[in-house]
N, C-alpha and C positions, 0 to 999 in steps of 0.2 A: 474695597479690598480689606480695609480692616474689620468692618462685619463680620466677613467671612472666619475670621482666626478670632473672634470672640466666642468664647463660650457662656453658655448660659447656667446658671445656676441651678443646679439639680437639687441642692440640702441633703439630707441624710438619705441612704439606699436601704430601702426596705429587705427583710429578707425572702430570700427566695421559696416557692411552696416544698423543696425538696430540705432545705433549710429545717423550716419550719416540722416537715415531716418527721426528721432524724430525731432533731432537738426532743419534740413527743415522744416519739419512742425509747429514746433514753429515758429521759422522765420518769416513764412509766416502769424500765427494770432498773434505775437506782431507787425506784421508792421502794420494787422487791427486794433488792442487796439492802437498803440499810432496816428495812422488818426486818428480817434473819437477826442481824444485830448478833452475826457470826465475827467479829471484831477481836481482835486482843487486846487492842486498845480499851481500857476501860471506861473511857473519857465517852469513847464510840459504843459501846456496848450499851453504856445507860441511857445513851441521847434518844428524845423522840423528836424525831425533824420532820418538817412539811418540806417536800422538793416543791419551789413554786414555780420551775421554769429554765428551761436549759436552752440557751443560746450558742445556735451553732456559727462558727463562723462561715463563711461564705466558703472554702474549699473542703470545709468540713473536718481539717485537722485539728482544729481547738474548740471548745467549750465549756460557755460558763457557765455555772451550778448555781442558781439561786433556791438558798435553803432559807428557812423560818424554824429557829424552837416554840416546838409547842410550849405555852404556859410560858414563859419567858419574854424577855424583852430584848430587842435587838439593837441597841446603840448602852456603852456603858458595863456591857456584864461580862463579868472575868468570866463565868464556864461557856457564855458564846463563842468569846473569842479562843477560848481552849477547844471548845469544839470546831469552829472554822478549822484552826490547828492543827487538830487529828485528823479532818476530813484530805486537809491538803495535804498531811503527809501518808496518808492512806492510799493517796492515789493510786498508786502500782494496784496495789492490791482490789480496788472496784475497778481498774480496766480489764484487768483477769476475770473477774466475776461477769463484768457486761457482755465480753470478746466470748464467754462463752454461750448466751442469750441471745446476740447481735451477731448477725451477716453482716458487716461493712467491710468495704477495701481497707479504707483506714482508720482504725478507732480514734477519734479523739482524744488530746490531751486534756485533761479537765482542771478549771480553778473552781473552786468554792469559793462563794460569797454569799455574804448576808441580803438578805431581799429587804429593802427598807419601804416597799411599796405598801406596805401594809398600812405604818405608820404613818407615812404622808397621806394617804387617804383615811385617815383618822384623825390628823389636823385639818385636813379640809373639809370632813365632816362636822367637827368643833365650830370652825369658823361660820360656816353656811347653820349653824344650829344656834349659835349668839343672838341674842335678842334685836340684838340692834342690825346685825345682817339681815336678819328675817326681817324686822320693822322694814327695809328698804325693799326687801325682795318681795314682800305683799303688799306695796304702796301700789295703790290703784290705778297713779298716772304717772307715767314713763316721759319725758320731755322729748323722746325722741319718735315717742308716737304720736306727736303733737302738730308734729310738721306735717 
């Protein structure tokens, strides 16, 4: 009986294809709203940002904005974090722009943030290009292919 009332461990829930679908089509008309770079903000006006990914949440009322400045670095710089800044308190003003682009029941509420995926795959690029990593990763014999 106590079987029965165990649950099994699922780990993290992938997102759904409709998910996924939205998430892209956003994408694709906040990369059009921030071209325009029709902004008051100045801070927005002058930014060139890569959107690298919008996660939608599962009922679809929220999503998050992963952006990249071009030419820039994303851990450490005061005009990042000035730009996150404006982008977040822009919001109002790109759910207007999207709501008139986008047929959805409900537009999403949006946070901006930094995409650090960039960087972490350019540490692990680093690593795996180290000499002494490589020395191991082209050694001929693997001990485990020995057995």
């Amino acid at each position: 009986m106590a079987e029965k009332s165990r649950k099994r461990h699922e780990g993290p829930k992938l997102p759904s294809q409709r998910q996924l679908r939205v998430g892209e089509e956003l994408r694709h008309v906040l990369v059009r709203i921030l071209e325009r770079r029709d902004f008051r903000d100045p801070v927005l006006a002058e930014a060139n940002l890569t959107v690298t990914g919008v996660d939608a949440s599962p009922d679809l009322r929220r999503a998050t904005v992963f952006v990249v400045p071009l030419g820039g670095t994303v851990t450490g710089d005061a005009d990042t974090d000035a730009i996150l800044k404006s982008l977040n308190h822009a919001t109002p003003y790109i759910r207007r722009q999207i709501a008139r682009e986008i047929n959805l029941k409900f537009l999403p509420n949006f946070t901006f943030r930094l995409d650090h995926s960039f960087e972490h795959a350019g540490r692990i690029g680093a690593i795996l290009h180290d000499p002494r990593v490589r020395r191991d990763l082209d050694a001929p014999g693997d001990p485990a292919d020995d057995e």
